[in-house]
C-alpha positions in Angstrom: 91.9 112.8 85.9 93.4 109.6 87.0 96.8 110.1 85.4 96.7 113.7 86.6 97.2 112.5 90.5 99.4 109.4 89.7 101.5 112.0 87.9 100.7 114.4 90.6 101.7 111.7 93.2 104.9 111.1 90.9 106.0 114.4 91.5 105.4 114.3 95.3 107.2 111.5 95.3 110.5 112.2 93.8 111.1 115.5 96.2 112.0 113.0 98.7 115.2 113.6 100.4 116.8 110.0 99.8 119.8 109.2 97.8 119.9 106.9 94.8 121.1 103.9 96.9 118.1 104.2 99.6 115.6 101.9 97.8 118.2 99.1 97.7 119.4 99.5 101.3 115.6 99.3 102.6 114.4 96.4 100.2 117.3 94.5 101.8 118.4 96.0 105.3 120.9 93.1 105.8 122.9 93.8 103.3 126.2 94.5 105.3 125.7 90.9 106.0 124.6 89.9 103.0 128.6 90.7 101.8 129.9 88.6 104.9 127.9 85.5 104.1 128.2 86.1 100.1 124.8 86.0 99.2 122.7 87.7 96.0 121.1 90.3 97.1 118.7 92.6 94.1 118.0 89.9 92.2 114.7 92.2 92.1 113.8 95.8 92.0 110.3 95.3 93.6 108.5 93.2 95.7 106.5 92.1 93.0 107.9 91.2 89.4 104.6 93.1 87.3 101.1 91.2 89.1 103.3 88.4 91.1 105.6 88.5 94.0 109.1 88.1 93.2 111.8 86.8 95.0 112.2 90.1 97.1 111.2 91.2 100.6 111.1 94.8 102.4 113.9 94.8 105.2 112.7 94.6 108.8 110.9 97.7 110.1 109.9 99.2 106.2 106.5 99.7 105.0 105.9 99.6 101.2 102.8 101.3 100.4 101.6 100.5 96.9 99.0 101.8 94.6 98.3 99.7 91.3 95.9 100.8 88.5 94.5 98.9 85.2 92.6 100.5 83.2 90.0 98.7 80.4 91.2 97.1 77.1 93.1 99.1 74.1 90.8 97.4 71.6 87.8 99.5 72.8 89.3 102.6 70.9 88.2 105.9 70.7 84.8 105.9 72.0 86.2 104.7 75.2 89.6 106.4 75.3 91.6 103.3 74.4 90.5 101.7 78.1 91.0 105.0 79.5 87.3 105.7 80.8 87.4 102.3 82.6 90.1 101.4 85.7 90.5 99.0 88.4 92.6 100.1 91.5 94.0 98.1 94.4 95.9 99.6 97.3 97.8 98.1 99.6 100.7 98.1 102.6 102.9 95.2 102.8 105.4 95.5 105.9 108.5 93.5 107.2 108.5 91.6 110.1 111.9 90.6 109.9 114.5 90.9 107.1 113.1 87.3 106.2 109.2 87.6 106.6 107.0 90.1 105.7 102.9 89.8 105.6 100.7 92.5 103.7 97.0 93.9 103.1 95.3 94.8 99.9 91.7 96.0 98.6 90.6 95.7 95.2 88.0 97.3 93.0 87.9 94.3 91.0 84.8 91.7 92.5 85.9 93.8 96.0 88.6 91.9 97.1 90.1 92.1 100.3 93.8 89.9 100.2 96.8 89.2 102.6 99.4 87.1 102.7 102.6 86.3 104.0 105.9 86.0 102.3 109.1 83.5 103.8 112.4 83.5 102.5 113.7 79.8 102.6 116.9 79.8 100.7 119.4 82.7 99.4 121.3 82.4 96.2 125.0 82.4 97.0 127.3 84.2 95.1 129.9 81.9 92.4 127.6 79.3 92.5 125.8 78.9 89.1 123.3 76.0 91.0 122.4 78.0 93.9 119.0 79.7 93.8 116.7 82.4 96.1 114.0 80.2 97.4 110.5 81.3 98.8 107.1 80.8 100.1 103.8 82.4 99.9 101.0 82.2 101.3 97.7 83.9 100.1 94.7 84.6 101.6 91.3 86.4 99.0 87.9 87.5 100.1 85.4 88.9 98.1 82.9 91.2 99.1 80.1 91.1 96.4 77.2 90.9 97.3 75.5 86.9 97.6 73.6 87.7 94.0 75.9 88.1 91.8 77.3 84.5 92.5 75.4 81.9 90.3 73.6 79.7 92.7 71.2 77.2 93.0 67.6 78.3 93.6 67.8 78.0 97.8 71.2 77.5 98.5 72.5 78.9 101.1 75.4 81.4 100.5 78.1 81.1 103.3 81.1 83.1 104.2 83.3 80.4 103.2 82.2 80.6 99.4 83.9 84.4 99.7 87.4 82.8 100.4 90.2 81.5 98.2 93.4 80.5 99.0 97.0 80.6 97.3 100.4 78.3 97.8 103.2 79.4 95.8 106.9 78.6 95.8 109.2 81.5 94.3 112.4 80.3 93.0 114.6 82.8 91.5 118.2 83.1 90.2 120.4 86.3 89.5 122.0 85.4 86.3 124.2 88.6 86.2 124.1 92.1 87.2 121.2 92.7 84.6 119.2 89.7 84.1 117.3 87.4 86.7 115.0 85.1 86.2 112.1 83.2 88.6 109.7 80.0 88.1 106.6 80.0 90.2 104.7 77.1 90.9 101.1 77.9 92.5 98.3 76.2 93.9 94.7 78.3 94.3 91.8 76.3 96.0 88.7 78.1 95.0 85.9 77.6 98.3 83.3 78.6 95.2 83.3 78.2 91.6 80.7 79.4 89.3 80.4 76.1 87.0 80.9 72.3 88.4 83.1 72.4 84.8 85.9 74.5 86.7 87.8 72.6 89.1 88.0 73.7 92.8 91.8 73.3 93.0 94.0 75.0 90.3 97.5 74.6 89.7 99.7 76.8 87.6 103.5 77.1 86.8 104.9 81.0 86.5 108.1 82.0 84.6 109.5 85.9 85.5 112.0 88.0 84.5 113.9 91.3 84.8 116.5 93.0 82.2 118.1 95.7 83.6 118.7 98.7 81.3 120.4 101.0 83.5 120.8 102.0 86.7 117.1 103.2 86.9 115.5 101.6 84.2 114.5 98.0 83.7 112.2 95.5 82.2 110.1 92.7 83.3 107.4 90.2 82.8 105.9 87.4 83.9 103.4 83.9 82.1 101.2 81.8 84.5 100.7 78.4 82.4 97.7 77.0 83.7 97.7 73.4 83.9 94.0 72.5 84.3 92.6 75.6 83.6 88.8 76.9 84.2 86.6 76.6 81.1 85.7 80.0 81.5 85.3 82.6 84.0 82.5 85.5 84.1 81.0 83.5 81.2 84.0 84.3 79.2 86.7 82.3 78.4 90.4 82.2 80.3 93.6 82.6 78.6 96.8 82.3 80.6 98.0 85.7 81.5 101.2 87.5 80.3 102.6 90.8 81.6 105.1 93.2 80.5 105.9 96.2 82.7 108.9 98.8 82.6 110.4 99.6 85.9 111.6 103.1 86.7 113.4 104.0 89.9 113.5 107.4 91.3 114.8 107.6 94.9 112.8 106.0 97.5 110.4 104.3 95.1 109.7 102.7 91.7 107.2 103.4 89.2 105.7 100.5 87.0 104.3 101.4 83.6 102.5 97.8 82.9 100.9 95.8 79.4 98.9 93.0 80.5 96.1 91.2 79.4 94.4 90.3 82.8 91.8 92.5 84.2 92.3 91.7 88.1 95.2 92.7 90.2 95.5 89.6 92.6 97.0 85.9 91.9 93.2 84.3 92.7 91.8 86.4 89.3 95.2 87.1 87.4 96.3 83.3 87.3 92.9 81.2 87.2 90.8 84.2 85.8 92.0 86.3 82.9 89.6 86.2 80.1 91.8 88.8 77.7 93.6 87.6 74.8 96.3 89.1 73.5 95.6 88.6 70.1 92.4 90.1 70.2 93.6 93.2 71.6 92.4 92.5 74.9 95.5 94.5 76.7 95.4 96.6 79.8 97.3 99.5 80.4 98.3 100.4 84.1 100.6 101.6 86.5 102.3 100.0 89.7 103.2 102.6 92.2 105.9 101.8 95.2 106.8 103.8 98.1 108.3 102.8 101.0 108.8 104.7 104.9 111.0 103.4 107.5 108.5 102.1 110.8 111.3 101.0 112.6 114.8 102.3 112.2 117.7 99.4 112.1 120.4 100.4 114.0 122.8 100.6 110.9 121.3 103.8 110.0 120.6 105.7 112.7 123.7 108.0 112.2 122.3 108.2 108.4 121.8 111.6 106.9 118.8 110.5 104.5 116.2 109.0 106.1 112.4 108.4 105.0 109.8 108.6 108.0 
């Protein structure tokens, strides 16, 4: 049933009225400029490489309204569909501010997570420069909503709002390579308010690797490794394995569609990076589905003589 409405929503989607070149022009409204000053612009596709940001933000005045599904592990087989039966969702709106900050919103199935978070660009990759890179910063905010009782605590201790939150620093540094390759390293920093075992450190750190290949002019692929340098000794009384994503990116007008292998449950950086408990040589993969759309808010000047426009 599930696949029957993304597909159903994949159809919607593509009766759209924009042009080929409309995604590009709205993930990066500045880019009359962007030929003026000679910077990169499309080093990514997305906002997001698979799970993680990349480099990319919407233009000023866009809204990109996502919808991202996992469903369980292949290695369940039959009985369970291949992971079919089982699913995680998260929705959420991320908007831009300017053509240089934009904040979003999310809710997750998984533990149910409420996240925000706001995204700066700090540096642009300049073209002819092979030591110039795309440089920015974000900042992540998690809260869980689960009930007090299913967090493992002392007999009388008292469970305070604070233990919900979690918080996320991570630098995005990113370089286009060519017209069809680009790469990103992202170092991270999670501060957990609550772990489950005084084994697992409150403060995690991490170092991310990304990429994209681009096949065509609609097709490309990605993926992205969180190394965990002083990782949790488990998590959900199972043990963590550093997470690795593959996805295949397919654009169609006004938005992209993400068909994604992954071996994390979760959708956010609190769970994907400090709490992924599938292995990939186990069979632990997910199989999902990132879905992005985004609707002009606020119409920049530059296109209000435009034929296609998205509202």
């Amino acid at each position: 049933m599930t696949l029957m409405l993304s597909a159903g929503s994949q159809q919607v989607f593509a009766q759209s009225d924009t042009s080929d070149n409309d995604l590009e022009r709205m993930l990066d409204a500045d880019k009359s400029a962007t030929k003026k000053s000679q910077f990169v612009s499309a080093t990514f596709k997305s906002t997001h490489i698979v799970n993680g940001q990349s480099i990319e933000n919407v233009g000023k005045g866009v809204l990109d309204f996502r919808i991202l599904h996992r469903f369980g592990t292949l290695n369940t087989g039959s009985e369970n569909f291949f992971g079919l039966d089982n699913a995680i969702t998260k929705l959420a709106l991320d908007y831009g501010i300017t053509n240089w900050l934009m904040v979003g919103v999310g809710r997750s199935t998984f533990d149910k997570e409420f996240d925000f978070f706001t995204k700066i660009k700090l540096a642009r990759q300049k073209e002819h420069k092979a030591m110039s890179f795309s440089v920015s910063y974000v900042g992540g905010l998690y809260i869980q909503s689960l009930p007090a009782s299913t967090f493992h605590l002392d007999t009388g201790q008292t469970y305070y709002f604070s233990n919900r939150v979690c918080y996320m620093n991570q630098l995005l540094i990113a370089h286009k390579f060519s017209n069809a390759f680009s790469m990103q390293i992202m170092p991270t920093h999670i501060h957990y308010n609550l772990v489950d075992s005084s084994k697992n450190p409150n403060d995690l750190f991490a170092l991310g690797v990304g990429g994209r290949l681009k096949l065509s002019n609609r097709i490309a692929l990605t993926g992205e490794y969180y190394y965990t340098l002083n990782p949790f000794s488990e998590a959900n009384d199972l043990p963590v394995h550093n997470a690795l994503s593959f996805g295949v990116d397919i654009e169609t007008g006004g938005h992209v569609f993400q068909l994604i292998f992954t071996n994390s449950t979760a959708i956010t950086e609190r769970a994907v990076i400090g709490q992924t408990n599938g292995d990939w040589g186990s069979g632990d993969i997910h199989f999902g589905f990132n879905i992005s759309r985004v609707f002009t808010i606020v119409q920049p000047k530059e296109f209000k003589n435009s034929r296609n426009k998205i509202w």
